[in-house]
C-alpha positions as CSV (number, residue, x, y, z in Angstrom):
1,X,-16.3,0.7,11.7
2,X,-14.0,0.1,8.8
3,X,-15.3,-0.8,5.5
4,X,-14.4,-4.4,4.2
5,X,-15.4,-2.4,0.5
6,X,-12.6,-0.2,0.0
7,X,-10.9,-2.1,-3.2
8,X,-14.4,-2.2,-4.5
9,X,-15.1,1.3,-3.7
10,X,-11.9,2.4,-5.5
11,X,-12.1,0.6,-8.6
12,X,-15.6,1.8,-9.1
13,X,-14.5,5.1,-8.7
14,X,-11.4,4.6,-11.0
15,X,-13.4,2.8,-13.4
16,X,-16.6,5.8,-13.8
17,X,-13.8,8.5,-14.0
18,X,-12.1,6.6,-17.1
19,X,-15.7,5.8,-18.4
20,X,-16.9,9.6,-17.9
21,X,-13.5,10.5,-19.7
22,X,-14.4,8.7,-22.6
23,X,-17.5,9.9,-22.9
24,X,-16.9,13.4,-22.2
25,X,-17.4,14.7,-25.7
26,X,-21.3,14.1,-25.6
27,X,-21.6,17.2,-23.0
28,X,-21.5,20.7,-24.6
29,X,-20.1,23.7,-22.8
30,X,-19.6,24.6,-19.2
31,X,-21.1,21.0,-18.3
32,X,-18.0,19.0,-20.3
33,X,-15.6,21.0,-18.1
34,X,-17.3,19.6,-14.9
35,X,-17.4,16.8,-16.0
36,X,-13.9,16.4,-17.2
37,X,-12.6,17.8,-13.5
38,X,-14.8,15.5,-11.9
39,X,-13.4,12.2,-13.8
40,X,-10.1,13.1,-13.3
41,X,-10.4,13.1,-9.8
42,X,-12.1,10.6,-9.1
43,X,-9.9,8.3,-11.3
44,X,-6.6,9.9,-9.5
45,X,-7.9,9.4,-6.4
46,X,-8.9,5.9,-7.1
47,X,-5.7,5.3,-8.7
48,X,-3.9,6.7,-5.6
49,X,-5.9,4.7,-3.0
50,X,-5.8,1.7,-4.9
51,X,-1.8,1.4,-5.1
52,X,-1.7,2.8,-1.6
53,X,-2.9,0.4,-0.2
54,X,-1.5,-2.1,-2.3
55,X,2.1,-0.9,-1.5
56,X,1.7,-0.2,2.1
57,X,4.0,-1.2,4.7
58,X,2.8,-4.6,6.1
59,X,5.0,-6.5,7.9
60,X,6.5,-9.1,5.9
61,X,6.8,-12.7,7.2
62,X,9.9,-15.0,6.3
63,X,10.5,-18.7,6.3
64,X,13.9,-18.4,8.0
65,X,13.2,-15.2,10.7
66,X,16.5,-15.6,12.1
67,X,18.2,-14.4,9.4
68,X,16.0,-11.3,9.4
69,X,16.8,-10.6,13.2
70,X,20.1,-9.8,13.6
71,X,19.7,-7.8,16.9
72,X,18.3,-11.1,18.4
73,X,21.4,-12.9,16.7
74,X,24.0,-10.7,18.0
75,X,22.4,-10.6,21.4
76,X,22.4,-14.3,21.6
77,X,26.4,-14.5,20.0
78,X,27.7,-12.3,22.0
79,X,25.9,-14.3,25.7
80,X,27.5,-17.0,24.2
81,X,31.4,-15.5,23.7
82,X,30.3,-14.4,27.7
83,X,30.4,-18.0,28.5
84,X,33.0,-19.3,27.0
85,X,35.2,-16.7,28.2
86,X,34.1,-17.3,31.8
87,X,34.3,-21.1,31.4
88,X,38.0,-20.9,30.2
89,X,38.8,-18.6,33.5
């Protein structure tokens, strides 16, 4: 089952790892570290995800197809030089 979330999920995660990096300085020692690679993660990965998906490769549709067929217009030219050829036979 796909998630109808995952924008949602994303930005959260995006948005707590920009929010943890800002923050970061109230942790002392070993813990600011974790915390740090953890928030960078998470907002690269959200990042990632989020344009991703945003930049996928959907197929696009046009207002004049035709134009964007040209295999379907060639095929159809060249049936029609086929008949007027044979016609003026």
């Amino acid at each position: 089952m796909k998630s109808t979330y995952t924008t949602g999920i994303y930005l959260v995660l995006v948005l707590s790892g920009g929010g943890l990096l800002l923050f970061r300085e109230e942790f002392k020692g070993e813990t600011q570290l974790v915390i740090t690679i953890f928030a960078v993660f998470a907002l690269m990965f959200g990042l990632y995800k989020m344009n991703a998906s945003l930049t996928s490769n959907r197929p696009k549709a046009y207002k004049h197809q035709e134009h964007f067929n040209r295999e379907e217009y060639s095929k159809k030219e060249a049936l029609k030089e086929k008949k007027d050829n044979h016609k003026e036979s």
